[in-house]
C-alpha positions in Angstrom: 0.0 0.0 0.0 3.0 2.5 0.7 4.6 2.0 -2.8 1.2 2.7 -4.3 0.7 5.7 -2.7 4.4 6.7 -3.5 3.4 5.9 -7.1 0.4 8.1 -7.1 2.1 11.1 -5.4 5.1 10.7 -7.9 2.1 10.4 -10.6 -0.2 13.3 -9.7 3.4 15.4 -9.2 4.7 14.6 -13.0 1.2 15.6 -13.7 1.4 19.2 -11.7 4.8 19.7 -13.4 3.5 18.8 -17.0 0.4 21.2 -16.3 2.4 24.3 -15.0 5.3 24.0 -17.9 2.6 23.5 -20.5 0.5 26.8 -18.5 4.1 28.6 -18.8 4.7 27.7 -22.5 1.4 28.9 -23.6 1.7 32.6 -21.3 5.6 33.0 -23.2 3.9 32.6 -26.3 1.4 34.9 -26.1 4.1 37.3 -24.9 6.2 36.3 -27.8 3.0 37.8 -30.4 2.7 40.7 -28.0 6.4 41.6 -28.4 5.8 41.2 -32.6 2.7 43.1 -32.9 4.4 45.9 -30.4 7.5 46.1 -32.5 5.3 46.5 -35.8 1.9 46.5 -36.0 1.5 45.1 -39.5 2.3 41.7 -37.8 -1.1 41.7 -36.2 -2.9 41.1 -39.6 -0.3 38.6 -40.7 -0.7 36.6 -37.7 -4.5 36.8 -37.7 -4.8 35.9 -41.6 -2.2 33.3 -41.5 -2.6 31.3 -38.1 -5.6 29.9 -36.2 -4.4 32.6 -33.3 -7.8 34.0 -32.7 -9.9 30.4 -32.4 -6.7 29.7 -29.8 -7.1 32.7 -28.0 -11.1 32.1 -27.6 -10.5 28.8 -26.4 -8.4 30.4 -23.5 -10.9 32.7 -23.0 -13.3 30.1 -22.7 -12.1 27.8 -20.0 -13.5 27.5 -16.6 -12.3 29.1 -13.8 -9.7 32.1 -14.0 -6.4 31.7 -14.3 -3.1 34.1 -16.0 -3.2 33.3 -18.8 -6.9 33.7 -19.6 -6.4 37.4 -18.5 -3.4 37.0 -21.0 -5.0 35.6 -23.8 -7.9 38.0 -23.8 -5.2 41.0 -23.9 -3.6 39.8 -27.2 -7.1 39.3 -28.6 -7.7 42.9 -27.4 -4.5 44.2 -29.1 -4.9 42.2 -32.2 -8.5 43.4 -32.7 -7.3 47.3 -32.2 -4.8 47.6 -34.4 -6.1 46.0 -37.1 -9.8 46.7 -38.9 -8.8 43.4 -41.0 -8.7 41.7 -38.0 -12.0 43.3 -36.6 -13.8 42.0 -39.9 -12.1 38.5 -39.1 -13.4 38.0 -35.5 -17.2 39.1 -36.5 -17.2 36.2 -39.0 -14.6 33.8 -36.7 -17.1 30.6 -35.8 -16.3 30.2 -32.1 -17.9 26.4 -30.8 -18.0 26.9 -27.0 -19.9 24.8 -24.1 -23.5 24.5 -24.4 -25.9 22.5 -22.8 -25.1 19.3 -21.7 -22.3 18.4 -23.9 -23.4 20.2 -27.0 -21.2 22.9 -28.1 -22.4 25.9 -29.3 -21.6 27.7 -32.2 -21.3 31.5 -32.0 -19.7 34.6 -34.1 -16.5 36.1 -32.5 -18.7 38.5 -31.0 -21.1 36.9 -29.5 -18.5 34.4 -27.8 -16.9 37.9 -26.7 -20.5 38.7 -25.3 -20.9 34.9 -23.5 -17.3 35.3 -21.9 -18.2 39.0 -20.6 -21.3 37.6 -19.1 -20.1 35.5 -16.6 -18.4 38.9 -15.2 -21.8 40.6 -15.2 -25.1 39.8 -13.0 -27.1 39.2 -16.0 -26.6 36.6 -18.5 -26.0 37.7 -22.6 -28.8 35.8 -23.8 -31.5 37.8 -22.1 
């Protein structure tokens, strides 16, 4: 019974480990495109056009519970969509599938998922 519970605890800590390093990969990247849209702007359409950056980013934005890079992710989305009318156009016609009933996903514009993800900060809900 002690080995097992070493095995668990040496389980459940590789696990921990592989969770924070793959949390701290995703937050350097996101700082990586905020240090290439800062250092020229033009990147921001480039990155939205060529990479599935934004459907990333919403999926951040998405996830239960509240955590860095959530806050993170919803700053490069904020930048992206500000410096760039392109990329404004791009997130109005983005199909964003996030949790629905049960365990239906929902499919929503890039605004409306921006609308659903602001809810959950409000007292009301965005469908009303």
């Amino acid at each position: 019974r002690r080995n097992e519970n070493k095995k668990l605890r040496k389980v459940g800590t590789k696990a921990i480990a592989s969770q924070t390093a793959e949390i701290s990969g995703i937050y350097y990247s996101l700082n990586i495109i905020e240090n290439m849209v800062d250092n020229n702007p033009v990147v921001a359409e480039e990155i939205c056009e060529r990479t599935n950056i934004l459907n990333f980013l919403f999926a951040i934005i998405h996830e239960e519970g509240f955590e860095q890079n959530k806050l993170y992710a919803s700053e490069i989305l904020s930048i992206l969509v500000q410096t760039s009318s392109k990329n404004q156009i791009l997130v109005g016609k983005l199909s964003v599938y996030i949790d629905g009933d049960g365990d239906k996903k929902q499919r929503l514009n890039g605004v409306d998922a921006l609308l659903v993800a602001l809810s959950k900060y409000r007292k009301g809900d965005a469908s009303s």
